[in-house]
C-alpha positions as CSV (number, residue, x, y, z in Angstrom):
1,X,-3.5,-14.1,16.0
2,X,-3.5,-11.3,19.0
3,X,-3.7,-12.5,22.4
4,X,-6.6,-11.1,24.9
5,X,-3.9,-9.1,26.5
6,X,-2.2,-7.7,23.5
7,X,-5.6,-6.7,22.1
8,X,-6.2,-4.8,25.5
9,X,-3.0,-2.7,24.8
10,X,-3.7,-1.5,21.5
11,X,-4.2,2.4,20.7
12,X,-5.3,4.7,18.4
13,X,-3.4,4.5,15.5
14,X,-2.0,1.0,15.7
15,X,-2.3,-0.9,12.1
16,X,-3.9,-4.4,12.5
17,X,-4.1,-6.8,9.7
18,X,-7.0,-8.8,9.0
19,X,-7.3,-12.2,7.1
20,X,-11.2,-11.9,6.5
21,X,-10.5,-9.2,4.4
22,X,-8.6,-9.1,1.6
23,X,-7.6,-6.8,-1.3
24,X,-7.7,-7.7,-4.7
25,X,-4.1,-9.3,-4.8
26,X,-5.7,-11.6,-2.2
27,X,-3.3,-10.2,0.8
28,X,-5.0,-9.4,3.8
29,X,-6.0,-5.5,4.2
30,X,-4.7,-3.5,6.8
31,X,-6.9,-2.0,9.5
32,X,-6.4,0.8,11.5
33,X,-7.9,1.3,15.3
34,X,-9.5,4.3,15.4
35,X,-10.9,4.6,19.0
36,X,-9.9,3.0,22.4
37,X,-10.2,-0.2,22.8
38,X,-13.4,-0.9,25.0
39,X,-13.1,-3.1,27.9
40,X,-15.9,-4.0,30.4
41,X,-15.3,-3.8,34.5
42,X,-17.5,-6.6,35.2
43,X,-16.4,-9.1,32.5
44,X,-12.9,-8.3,31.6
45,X,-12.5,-11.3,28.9
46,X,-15.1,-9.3,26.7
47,X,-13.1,-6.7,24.4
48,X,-14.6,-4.4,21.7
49,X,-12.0,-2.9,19.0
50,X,-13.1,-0.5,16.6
51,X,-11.3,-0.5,13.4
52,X,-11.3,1.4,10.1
53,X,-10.3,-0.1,6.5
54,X,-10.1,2.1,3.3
55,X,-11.7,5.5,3.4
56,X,-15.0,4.7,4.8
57,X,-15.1,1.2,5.8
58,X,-15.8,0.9,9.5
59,X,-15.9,-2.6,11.7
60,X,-15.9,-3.1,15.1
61,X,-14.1,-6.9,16.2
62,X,-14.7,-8.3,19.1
63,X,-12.9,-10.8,21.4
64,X,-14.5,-13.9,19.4
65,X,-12.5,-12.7,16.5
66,X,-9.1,-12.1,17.5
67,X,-7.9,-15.3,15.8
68,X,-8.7,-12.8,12.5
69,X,-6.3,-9.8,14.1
70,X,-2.9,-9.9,13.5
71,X,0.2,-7.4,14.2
72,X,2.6,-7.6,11.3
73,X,1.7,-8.4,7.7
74,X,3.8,-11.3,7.6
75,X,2.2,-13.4,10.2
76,X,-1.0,-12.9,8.9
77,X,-0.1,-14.3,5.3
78,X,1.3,-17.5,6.8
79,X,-1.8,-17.8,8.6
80,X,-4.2,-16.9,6.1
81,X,-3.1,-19.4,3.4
């Protein structure tokens, strides 16, 4: 799980890996940001992070699903199972 802050921080380029996804092994697939990280001025608890999976898979999480987002692979097979 990615904190609020950490989530802010991320760039372009930066692997995530999801538990709501998962290949066909069952380990969770890995997701890459593809855009900044959208923030809002006036509310700066809401988040929007667009994310790409495969070849032309393309998600967009939010900050209600950041319990889903995690940095390293290993983290998020202990928390997916």
């Amino acid at each position: 799980m990615i904190r609020l802050e950490d989530a802010k921080k991320l760039i372009p380029g930066q692997i995530l890996f999801c538990v709501k996804f998962k290949n066909l092994e069952g380990r969770p697939v890995p997701c890459m940001v593809y855009e900044e990280v959208k923030t809002w001025k006036r509310d700066p608890s809401k988040l929007k992070i667009p994310i790409k999976r495969g070849h032309r898979d393309f998600d967009c999480f939010t900050e209600n699903d950041l319990d889903l987002l995690f940095l390293t692979e290993a983290e998020a097979i202990a928390r997916g199972q």
